[in-house]
C-alpha positions as CSV (number, residue, x, y, z in Angstrom):
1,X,-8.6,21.8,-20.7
2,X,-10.6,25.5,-20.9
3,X,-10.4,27.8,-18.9
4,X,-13.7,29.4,-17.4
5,X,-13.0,33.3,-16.8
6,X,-15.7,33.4,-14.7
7,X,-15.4,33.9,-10.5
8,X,-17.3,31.4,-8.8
9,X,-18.1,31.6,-4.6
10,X,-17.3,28.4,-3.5
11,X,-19.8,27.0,-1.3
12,X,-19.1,23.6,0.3
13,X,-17.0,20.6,-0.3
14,X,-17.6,17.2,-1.1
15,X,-17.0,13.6,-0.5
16,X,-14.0,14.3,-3.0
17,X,-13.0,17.0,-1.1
18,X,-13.6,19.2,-4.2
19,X,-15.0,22.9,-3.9
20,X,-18.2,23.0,-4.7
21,X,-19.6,26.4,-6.9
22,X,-22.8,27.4,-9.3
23,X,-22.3,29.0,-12.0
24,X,-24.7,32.5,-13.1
25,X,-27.1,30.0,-15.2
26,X,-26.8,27.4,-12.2
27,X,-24.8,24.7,-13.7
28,X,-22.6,23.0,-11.3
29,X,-19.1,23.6,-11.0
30,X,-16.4,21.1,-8.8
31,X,-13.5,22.6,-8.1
32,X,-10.2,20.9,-6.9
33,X,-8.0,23.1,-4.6
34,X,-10.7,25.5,-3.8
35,X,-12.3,25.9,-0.6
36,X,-15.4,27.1,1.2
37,X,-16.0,30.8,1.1
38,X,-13.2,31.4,-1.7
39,X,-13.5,33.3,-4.8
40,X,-11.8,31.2,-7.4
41,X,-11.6,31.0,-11.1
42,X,-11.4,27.0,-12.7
43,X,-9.6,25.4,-15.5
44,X,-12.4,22.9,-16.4
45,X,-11.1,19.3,-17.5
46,X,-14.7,18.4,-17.8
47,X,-18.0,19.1,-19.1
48,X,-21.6,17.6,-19.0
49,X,-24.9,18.7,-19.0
50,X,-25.2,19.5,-15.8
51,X,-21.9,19.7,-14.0
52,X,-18.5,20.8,-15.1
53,X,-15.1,19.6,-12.7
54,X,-11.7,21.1,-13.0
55,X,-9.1,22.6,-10.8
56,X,-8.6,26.3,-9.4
57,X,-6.5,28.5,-11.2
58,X,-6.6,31.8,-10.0
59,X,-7.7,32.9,-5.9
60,X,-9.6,36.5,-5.5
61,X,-10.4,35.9,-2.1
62,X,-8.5,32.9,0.1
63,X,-10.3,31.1,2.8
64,X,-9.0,32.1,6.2
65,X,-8.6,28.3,7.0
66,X,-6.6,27.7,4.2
67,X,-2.8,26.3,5.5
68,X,0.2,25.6,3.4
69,X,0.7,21.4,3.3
70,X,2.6,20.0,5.7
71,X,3.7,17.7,2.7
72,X,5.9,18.5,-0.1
73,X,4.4,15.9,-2.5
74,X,0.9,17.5,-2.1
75,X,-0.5,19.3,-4.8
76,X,-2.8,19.7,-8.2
77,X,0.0,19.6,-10.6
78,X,0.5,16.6,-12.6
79,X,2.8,13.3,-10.5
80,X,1.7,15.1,-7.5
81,X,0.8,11.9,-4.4
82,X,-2.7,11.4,-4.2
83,X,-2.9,10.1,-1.2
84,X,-3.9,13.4,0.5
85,X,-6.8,15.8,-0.2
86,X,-7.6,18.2,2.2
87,X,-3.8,19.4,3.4
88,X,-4.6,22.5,2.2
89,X,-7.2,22.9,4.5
90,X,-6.6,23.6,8.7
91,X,-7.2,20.1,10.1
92,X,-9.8,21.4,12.8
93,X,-12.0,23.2,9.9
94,X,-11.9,19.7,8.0
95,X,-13.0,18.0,10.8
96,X,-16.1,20.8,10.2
97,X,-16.2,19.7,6.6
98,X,-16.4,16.1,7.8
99,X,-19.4,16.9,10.5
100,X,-21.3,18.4,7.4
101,X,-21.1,15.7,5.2
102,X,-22.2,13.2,7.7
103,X,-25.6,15.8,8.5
104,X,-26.2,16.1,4.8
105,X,-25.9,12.5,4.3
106,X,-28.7,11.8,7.5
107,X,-30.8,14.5,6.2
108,X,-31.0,14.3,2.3
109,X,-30.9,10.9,1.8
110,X,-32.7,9.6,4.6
111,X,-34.6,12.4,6.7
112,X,-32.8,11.5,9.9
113,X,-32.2,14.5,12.1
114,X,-29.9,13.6,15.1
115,X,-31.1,14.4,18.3
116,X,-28.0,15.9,18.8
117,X,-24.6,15.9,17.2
118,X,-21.4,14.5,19.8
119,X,-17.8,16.5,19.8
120,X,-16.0,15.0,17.2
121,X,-13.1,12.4,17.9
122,X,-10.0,13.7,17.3
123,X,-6.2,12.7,17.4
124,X,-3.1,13.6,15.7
125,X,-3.0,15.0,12.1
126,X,0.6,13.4,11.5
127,X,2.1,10.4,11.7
128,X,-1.3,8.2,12.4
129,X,-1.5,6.1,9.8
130,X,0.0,2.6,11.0
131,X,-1.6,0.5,8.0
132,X,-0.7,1.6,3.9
133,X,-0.1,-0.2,1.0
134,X,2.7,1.0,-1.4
135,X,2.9,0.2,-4.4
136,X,6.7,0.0,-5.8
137,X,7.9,0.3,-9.5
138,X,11.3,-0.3,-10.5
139,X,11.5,2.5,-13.6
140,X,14.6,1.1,-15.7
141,X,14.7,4.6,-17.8
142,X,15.5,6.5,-14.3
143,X,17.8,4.2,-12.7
144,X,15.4,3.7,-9.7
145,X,12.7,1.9,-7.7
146,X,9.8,4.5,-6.9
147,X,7.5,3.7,-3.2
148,X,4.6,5.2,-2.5
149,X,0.8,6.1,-3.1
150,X,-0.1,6.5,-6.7
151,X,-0.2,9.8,-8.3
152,X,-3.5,12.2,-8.4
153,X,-6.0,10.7,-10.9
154,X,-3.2,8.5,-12.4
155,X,-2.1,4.7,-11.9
156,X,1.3,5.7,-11.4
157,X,3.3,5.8,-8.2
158,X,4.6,9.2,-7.1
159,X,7.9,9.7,-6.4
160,X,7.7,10.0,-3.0
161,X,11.0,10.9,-0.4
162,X,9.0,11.4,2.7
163,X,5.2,10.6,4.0
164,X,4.1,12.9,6.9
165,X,1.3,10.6,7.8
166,X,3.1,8.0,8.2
167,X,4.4,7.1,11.1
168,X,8.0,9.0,11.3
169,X,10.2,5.9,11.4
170,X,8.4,5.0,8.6
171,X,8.4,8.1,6.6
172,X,12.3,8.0,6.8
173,X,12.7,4.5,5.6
174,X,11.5,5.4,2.5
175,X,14.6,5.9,0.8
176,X,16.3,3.2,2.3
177,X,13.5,1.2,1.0
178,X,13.5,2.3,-2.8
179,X,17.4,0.9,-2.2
180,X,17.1,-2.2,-1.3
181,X,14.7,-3.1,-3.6
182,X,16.6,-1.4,-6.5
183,X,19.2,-4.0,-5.3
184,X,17.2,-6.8,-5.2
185,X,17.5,-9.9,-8.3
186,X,13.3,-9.7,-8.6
187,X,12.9,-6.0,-8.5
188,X,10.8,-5.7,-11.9
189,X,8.4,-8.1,-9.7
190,X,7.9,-6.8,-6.8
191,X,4.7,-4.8,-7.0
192,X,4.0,-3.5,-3.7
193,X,4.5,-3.5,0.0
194,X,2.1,-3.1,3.1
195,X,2.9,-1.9,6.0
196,X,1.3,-2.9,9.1
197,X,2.1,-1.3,13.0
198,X,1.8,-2.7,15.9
199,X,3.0,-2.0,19.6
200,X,6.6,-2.2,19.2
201,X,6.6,-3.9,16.0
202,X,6.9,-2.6,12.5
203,X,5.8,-5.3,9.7
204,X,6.2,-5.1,5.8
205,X,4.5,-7.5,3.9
206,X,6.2,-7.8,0.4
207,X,4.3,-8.8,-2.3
208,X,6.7,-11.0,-4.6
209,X,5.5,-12.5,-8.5
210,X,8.3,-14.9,-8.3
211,X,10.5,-16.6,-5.6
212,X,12.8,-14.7,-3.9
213,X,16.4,-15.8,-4.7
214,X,18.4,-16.4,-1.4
215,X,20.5,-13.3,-2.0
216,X,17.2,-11.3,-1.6
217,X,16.3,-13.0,1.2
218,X,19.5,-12.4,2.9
219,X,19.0,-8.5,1.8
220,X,15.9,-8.5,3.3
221,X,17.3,-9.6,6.4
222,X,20.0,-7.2,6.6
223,X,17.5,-4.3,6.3
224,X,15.1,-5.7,8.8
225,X,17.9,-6.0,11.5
226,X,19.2,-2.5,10.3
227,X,16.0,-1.0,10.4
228,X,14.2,-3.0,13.1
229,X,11.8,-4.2,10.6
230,X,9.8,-7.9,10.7
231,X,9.8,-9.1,7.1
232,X,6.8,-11.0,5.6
233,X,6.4,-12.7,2.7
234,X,3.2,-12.6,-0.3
235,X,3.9,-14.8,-3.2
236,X,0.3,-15.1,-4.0
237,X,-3.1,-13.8,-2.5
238,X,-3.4,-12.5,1.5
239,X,-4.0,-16.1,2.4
240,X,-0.3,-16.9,1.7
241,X,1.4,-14.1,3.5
242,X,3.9,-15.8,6.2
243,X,6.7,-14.3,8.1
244,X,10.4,-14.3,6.6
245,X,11.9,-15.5,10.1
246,X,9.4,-17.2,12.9
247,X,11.9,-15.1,15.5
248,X,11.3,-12.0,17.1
249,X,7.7,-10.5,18.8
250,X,3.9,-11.1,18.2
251,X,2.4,-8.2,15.8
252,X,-0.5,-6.8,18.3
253,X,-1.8,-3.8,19.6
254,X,-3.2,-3.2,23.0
255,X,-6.5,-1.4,24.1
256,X,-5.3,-0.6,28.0
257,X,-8.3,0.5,29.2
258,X,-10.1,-2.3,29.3
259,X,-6.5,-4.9,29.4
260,X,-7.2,-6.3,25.9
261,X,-4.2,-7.2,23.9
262,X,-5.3,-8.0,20.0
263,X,-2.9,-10.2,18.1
264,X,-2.9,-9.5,14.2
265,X,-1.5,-10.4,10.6
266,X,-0.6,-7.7,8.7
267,X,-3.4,-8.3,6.0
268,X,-6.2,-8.3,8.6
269,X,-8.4,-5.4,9.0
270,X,-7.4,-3.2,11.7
271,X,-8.1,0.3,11.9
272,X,-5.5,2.6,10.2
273,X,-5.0,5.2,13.1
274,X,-4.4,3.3,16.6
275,X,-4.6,6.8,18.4
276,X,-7.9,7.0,16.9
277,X,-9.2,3.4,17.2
278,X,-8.6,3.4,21.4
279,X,-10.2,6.5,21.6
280,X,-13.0,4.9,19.7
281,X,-13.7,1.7,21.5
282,X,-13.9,3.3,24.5
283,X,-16.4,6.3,23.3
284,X,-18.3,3.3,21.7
285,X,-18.6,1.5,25.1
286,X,-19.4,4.5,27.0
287,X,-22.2,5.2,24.2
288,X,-23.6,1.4,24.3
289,X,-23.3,1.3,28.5
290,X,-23.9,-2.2,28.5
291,X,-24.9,-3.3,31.9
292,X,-23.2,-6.4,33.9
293,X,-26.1,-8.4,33.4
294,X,-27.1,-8.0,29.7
295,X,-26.5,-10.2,26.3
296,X,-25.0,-7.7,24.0
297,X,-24.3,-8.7,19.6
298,X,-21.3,-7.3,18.2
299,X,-22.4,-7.2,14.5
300,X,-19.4,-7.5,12.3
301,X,-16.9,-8.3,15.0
302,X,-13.7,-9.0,12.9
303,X,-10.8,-10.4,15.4
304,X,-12.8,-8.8,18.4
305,X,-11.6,-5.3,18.9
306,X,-14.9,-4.5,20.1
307,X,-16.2,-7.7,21.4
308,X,-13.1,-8.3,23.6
309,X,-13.7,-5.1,25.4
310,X,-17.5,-5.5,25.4
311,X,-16.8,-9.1,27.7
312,X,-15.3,-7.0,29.9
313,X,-18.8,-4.6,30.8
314,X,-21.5,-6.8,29.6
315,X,-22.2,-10.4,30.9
316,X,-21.9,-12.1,27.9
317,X,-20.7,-10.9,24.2
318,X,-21.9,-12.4,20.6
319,X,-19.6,-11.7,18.1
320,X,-20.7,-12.0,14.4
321,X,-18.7,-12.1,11.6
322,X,-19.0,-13.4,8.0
323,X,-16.1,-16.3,7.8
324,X,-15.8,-19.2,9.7
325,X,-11.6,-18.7,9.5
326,X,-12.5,-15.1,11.4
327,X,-14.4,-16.3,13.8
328,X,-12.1,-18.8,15.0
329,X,-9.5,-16.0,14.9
330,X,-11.8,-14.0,17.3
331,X,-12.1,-16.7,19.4
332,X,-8.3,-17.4,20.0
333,X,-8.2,-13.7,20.9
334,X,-10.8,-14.0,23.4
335,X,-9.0,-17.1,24.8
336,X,-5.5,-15.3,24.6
337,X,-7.3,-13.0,26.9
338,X,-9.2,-14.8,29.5
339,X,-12.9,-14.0,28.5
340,X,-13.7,-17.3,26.5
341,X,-16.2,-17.8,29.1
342,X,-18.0,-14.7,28.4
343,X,-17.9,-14.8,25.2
344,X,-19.0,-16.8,21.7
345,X,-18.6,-16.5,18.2
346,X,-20.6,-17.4,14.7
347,X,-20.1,-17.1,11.2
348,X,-23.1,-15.4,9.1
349,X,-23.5,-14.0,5.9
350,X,-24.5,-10.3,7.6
351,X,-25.3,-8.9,4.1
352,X,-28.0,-12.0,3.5
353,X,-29.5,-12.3,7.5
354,X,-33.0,-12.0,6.8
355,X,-35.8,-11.7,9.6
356,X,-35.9,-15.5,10.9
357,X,-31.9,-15.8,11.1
358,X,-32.6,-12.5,13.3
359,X,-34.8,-13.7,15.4
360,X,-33.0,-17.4,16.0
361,X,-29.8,-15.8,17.7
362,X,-31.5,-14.6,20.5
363,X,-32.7,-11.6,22.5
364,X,-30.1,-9.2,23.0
365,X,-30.6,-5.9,25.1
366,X,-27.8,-3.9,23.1
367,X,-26.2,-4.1,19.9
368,X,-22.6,-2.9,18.4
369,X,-22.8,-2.8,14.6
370,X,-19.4,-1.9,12.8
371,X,-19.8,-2.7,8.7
372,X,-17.6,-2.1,5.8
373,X,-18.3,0.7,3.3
374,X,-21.4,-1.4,2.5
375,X,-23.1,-0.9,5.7
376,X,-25.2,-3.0,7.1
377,X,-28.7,-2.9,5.1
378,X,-30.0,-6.8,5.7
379,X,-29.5,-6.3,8.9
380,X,-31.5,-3.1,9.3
381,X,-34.4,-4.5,7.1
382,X,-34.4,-7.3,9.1
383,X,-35.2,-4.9,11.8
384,X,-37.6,-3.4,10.6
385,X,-39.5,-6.3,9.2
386,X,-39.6,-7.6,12.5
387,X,-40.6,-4.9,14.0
388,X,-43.5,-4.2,11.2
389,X,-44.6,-8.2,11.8
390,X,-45.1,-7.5,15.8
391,X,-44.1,-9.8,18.7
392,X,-40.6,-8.9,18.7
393,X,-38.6,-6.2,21.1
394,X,-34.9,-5.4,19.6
395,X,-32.3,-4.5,21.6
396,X,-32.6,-1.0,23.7
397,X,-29.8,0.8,22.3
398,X,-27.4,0.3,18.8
399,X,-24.3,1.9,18.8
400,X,-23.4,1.9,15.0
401,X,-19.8,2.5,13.8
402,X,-19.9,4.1,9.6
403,X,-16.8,4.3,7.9
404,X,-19.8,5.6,4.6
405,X,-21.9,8.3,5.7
406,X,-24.2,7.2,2.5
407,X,-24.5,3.9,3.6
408,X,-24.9,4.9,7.5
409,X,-27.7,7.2,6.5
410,X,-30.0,4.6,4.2
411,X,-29.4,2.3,7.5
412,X,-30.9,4.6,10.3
413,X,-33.6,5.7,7.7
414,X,-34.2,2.4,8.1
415,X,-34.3,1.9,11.8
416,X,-35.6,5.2,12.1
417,X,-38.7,5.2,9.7
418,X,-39.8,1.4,9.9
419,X,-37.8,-0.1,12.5
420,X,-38.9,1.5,15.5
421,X,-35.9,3.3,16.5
422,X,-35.0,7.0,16.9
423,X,-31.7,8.4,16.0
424,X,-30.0,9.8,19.5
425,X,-26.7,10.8,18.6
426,X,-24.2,11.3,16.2
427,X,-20.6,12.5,15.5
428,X,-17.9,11.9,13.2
429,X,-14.7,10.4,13.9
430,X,-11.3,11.8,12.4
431,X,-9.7,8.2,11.4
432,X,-8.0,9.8,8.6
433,X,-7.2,13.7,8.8
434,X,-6.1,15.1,5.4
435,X,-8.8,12.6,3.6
436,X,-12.3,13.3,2.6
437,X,-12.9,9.7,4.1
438,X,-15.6,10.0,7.1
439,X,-16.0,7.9,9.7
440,X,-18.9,8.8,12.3
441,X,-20.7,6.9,14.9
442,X,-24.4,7.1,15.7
443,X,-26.8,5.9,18.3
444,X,-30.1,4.4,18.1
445,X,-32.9,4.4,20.9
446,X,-35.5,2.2,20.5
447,X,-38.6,4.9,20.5
């Protein structure tokens, strides 16, 4: 490292969470630990041409929304947990942060300029997250099994006695954890474990490179009763994970409102903040107001937790998804739940649909579209090469859910510049406080 003597005003942040400064001859500086409106020196770890990134080493001036962590394993310095960036910063001004990023993204990359921006969605900053994935190393030298995220910038796991964004009970099992498995016959294979929350129920998934001799298995059953823990089992990829016991309650969370429940497995996608997530769906529906005599698409559906609710508004629900396995998940869901009638299910390959797939499911007067970090480009083009080709009306509204601002924004410059659409709203939505991961939502008019 080198140290540059020189104070830099720090400006913004980014999608690292990093400061970001200009040096007197303009080069770019990112800064870690340093926040907007701060006068910082850096100790650079790297230089190019054009940019130079390091860590602050010296404040002149602090940022009045600068907080101390709630989290003793947060920090720069070297085994620190990286699962955290932004502790340092008050959670409302990162919510700011997070607004920013999602207007920069619309504007610079694809000239979108909401027509105006919604209150952000907010919930508790601690003990949200009900989905992680811990990665466990038994470290022979030390005499103990380490459980957590993996250290800042490194592949190895931080030593980690508590987690304040887990969810308490959670957080306090730790140690107990790092126990048991130092106990265990196959501890030096046993590389993770993945915690999943649902109503009532707390599921670990461990992740096991050999069998489990019956002595671990009767471990594992001790802590579960002591600990009120389900067990389940991964000896090799998600597709084997199966419970320990078959006893004991369904893994599912409920959306009240609208008097959903959603059964899960562990290794399905759910959304990582449930707080957050029913807060969502219900924001989302309110944004889409699907009428009780419209078709509505839910594009990228997964096990329903938008569709379901949609069935409830609309007259009749499409969900899409890219697996045939996942839709017939979805379906059981909508049976389990009494709206099989008003809803159906396909399998498509949403990053290949092209214009004629488009056009051969149907008229549709609103659309939900909820992605992965890819986004939803295929889908978009094939928007606007319908709309460019003439003779086709798309639905009135989208409501589209981004957990990528990047990949949000080249999709509405799509809808917006070639497919007909205007872009109505847009807000961001704080799924994970003390990350620089942003999730927004935006809506689409058709113009």
């Amino acid at each position: 490292m080198s140290s540059g003597y020189e104070w830099l005003e720090v400006e913004s942040l980014d999608l690292e969470a990093q400061g970001v400064a200009h040096r007197a001859d303009g080069k770019v500086v990112f800064i870690e630990g340093a926040l907007p409106g701060e006068r910082v020196q850096v100790q650079v770890a790297r230089k190019k041409n054009q940019w130079e990134q390091g860590q602050v080493s010296a404040i002149e001036r602090e940022s009045s929304q600068r907080v101390r962590p709630g989290c003793p394993h947060f920090g720069l310095h070297a085994g620190a947990c990286g699962g955290c960036k932004m502790q340092h910063l008050h959670p409302a001004a990162q919510v700011a942060v997070k607004q920013r990023v999602l207007e920069d993204n619309l504007w610079h990359l694809a000239k979108v300029k909401p027509g105006r921006m919604l209150r952000p969605i907010e919930g508790p900053a601690w003990g949200y997250r009900d989905r992680a994935r811990l990665s466990m190393r038994h470290v022979a030298k030390k005499g103990q099994v380490l459980i957590g995220f993996h250290e800042r910038k490194s592949r190895y796991v931080a030593d980690m006695t508590v987690c304040p964004v887990l969810p308490p009970r959670v957080s306090a099992m730790l140690l107990p954890l790092r126990a048991l498995v130092g106990s265990m016959d196959q501890r030096d294979r046993l590389p993770q474990i993945e915690l999943a929350a649902g109503d009532g129920v707390t599921a670990l998934v461990l992740r096991h490179l050999e069998p489990l001799s019956a002595a671990d298995l009767g471990r594992l059953r001790e802590f579960g009763a002591a600990h009120a823990v389900q067990w389940w089992l991964q000896p090799q990829g998600p597709e084997s994970v199966h419970r320990l016991d078959e006893a004991g309650p369904v893994l599912a969370y409920r959306l009240p409102e609208f008097g959903v429940t959603m059964p899960f497995k562990p290794t399905d996608f759910t959304q990582v903040n449930p707080h957050i997530n029913r807060v969502l769906v219900a924001r989302a529906l309110g944004l889409l107001e699907p009428q009780p005599d419209e078709r509505v698409i839910d594009w990228f559906c997964g096990l329903g937790n938008f569709t379901l609710p949609l069935a409830t508004r609309a007259r009749s629900v499409l969900g899409i998804e890219g697996s045939e396995g996942l839709v017939e998940r979805a379906r059981a869901n909508a049976r389990a739940n009494g709206l099989a009638a008003k809803t159906s299910f396909a399998a498509r390959n949403l990053f290949e649909i092209d214009a004629a797939g488009l056009r051969a499911l149907g008229d549709a007067q609103r659309w939900l579209v909820d992605p992965p970090r890819e986004g939803a480009f295929a889908l978009a083009k094939a928007v606007a090469d319908l709309q460019q080709a003439g003779g086709w009306q798309g639905p009135a509204r989208i409501v589209y859910v981004s957990c990528n601002p990047a990949t949000l924004a080249r999709d509405a410059g799509l809808l917006v510049h070639q497919g007909g659409y205007r872009c109505a709203l847009a807000g961001v939505v704080n799924m994970f406080p003390h990350t620089a991961h942003v999730e927004s939502i935006a809506v689409f008019d058709r113009a």
